[in-house]
C-alpha positions in Angstrom: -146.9 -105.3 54.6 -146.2 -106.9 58.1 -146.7 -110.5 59.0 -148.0 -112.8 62.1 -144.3 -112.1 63.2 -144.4 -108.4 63.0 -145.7 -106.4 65.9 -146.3 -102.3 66.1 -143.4 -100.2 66.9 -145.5 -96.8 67.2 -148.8 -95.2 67.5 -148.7 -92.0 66.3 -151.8 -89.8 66.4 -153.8 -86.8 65.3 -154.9 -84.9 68.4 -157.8 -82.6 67.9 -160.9 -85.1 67.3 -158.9 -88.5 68.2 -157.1 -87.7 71.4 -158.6 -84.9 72.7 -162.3 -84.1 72.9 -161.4 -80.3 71.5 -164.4 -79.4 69.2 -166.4 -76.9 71.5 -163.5 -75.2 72.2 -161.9 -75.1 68.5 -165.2 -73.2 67.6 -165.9 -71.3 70.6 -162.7 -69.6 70.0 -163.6 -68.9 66.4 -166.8 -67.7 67.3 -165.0 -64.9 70.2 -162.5 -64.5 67.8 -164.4 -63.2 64.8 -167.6 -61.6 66.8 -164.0 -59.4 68.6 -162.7 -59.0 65.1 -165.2 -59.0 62.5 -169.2 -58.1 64.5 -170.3 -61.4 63.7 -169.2 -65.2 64.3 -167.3 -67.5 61.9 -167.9 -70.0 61.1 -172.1 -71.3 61.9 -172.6 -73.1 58.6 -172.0 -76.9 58.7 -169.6 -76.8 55.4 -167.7 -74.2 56.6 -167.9 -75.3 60.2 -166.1 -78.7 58.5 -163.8 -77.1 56.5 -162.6 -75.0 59.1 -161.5 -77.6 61.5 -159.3 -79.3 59.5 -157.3 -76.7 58.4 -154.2 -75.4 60.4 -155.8 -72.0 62.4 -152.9 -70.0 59.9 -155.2 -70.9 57.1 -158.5 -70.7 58.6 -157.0 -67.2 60.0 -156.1 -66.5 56.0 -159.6 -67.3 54.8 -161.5 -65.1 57.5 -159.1 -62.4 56.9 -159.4 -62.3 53.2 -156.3 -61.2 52.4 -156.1 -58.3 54.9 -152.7 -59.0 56.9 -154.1 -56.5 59.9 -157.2 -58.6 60.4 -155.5 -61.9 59.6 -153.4 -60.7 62.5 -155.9 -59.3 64.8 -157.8 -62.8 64.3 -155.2 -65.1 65.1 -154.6 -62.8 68.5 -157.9 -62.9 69.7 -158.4 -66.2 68.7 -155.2 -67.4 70.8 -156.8 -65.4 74.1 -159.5 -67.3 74.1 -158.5 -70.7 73.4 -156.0 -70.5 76.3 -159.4 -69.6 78.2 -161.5 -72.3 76.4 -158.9 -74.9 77.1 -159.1 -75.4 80.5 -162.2 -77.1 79.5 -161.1 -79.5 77.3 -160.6 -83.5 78.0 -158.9 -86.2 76.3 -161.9 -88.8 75.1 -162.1 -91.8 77.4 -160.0 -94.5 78.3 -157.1 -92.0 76.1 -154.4 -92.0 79.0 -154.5 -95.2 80.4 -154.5 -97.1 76.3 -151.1 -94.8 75.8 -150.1 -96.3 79.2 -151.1 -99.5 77.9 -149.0 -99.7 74.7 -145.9 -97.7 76.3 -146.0 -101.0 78.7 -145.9 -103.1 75.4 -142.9 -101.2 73.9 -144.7 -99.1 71.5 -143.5 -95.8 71.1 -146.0 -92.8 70.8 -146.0 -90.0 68.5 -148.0 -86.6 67.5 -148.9 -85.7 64.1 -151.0 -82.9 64.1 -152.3 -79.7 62.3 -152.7 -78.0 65.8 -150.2 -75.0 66.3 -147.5 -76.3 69.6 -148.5 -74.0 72.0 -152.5 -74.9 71.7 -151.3 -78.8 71.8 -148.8 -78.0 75.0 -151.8 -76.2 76.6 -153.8 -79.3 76.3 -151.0 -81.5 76.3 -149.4 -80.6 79.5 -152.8 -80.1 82.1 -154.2 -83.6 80.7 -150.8 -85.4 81.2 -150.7 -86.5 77.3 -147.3 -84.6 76.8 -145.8 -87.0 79.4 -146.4 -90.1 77.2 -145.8 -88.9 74.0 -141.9 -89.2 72.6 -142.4 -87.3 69.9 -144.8 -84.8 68.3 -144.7 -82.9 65.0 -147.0 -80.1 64.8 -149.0 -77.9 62.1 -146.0 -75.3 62.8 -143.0 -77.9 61.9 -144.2 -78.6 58.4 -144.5 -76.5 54.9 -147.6 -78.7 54.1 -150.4 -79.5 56.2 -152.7 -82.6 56.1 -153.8 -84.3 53.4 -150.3 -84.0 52.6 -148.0 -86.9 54.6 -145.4 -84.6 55.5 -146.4 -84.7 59.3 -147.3 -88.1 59.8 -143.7 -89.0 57.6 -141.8 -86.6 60.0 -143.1 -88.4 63.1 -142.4 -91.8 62.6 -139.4 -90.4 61.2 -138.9 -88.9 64.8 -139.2 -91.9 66.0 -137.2 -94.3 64.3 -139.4 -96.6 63.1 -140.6 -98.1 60.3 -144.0 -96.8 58.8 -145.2 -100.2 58.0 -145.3 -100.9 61.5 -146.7 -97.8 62.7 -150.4 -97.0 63.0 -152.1 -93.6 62.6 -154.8 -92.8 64.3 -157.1 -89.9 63.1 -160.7 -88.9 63.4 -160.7 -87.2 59.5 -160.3 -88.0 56.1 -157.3 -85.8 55.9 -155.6 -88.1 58.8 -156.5 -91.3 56.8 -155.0 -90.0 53.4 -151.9 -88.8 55.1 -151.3 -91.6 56.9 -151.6 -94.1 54.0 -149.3 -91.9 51.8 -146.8 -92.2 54.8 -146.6 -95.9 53.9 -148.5 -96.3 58.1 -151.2 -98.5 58.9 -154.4 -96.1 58.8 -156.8 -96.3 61.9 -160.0 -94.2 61.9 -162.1 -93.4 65.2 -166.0 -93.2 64.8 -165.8 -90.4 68.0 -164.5 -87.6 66.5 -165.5 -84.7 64.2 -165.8 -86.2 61.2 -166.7 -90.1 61.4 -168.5 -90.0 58.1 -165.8 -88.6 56.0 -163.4 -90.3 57.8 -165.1 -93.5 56.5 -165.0 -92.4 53.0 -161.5 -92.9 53.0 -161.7 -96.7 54.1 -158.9 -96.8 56.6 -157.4 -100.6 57.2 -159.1 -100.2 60.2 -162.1 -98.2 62.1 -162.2 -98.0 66.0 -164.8 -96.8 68.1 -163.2 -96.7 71.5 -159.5 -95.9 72.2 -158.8 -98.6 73.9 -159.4 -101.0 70.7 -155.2 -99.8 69.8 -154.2 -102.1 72.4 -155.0 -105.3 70.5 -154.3 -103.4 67.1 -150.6 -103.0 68.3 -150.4 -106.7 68.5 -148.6 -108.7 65.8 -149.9 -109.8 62.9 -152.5 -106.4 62.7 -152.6 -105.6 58.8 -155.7 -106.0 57.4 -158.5 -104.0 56.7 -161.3 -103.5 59.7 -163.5 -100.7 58.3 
């Protein structure tokens, strides 16, 4: 547990739902993807419409296709096409770049933990300027197990060198809190994302709702629960 003494050596944050405003686009794809693929769109319920966007796009691929490695394939093509179209229209949620900026200027280093495959987050990553900031970034493709499981959220502050008592990990879903706290980080929840509910459920040690709210976070003496 830190102390008054302690301060914040990292940030280290989900992307989809908590840095960038991504959901349009996550679903739009889907929905080209399988109407190319399948003759109808997937998924357009609100269970599987949550399910689905938690999950790395491999597994979301693996439950569309069924067990059919041509479709599975097909799927995770067409779905690539048009999320390189789709995100062009994506932007990070507001105030996202100049809080980074913000705790970089206090000595905090910044980190990616993510299910997102690496060339969706460097599509985003690199037009928005986020990439820039970030020192390290561990992506759905670096890891065996995705989120709930820590292993991403371990292997950045890992990255980074610091210790995960003094880290904070931001995430908009109850996958990001669990992983987060079983990383031995400080768990921070945003109310802006795609699952605010959920993400509740899970009581972080604390609950933002603007981005800028990390700034005063990453100053000593944080731990404590705020949601």
């Amino acid at each position: 547990m830190t102390t008054a003494t302690d301060s914040i050596q990292a940030v280290v944050f989900d992307w989809d739902g908590t840095l960038m405003d991504s959901k349009s686009a996550v679903l739009a794809s889907y929905h080209e993807a399988t109407i190319e693929v399948l003759g109808e769109a997937f998924p357009v319920d609100p269970a599987d419409i949550e399910q689905i966007v938690q999950l790395r796009a491999k597994e979301s691929f693996a439950i569309i296709a069924k067990g059919d490695r041509e479709v599975f394939d097909r799927v995770a093509e067409a779905f690539q096409r048009a999320y390189t179209s789709n995100a062009q229209q994506t932007q990070p949620f507001p105030g996202t770049l100049d809080t980074i900026e913000r705790l970089r200027d206090l000595g905090v280093k910044i980190g990616i933990a993510t299910s997102k495959a690496r060339v969706r987050m460097d599509l985003e990553g690199e037009r928005t300027g986020i990439s820039a900031l970030v020192d390290f970034a561990i992506t759905g493709d670096d890891v065996t197990h995705a989120k709930p499981h820590p292993e991403a959220v371990a292997a950045s502050i890992a990255g980074l060198g610091v210790d995960p008592a003094r880290t904070l990990y931001v995430g908009d879903g109850p996958n990001d809190v669990i992983a987060g706290r079983d990383a031995g980080a400080i768990t921070v929840g945003v109310t802006f994302g795609f699952h605010p509910a959920e993400m509740r459920d899970e009581h972080p040690d604390h609950v933002i709702e603007a981005t800028d709210e990390l700034v005063a976070l990453a100053r000593p003496g944080v731990r404590g629960v705020g949601g």
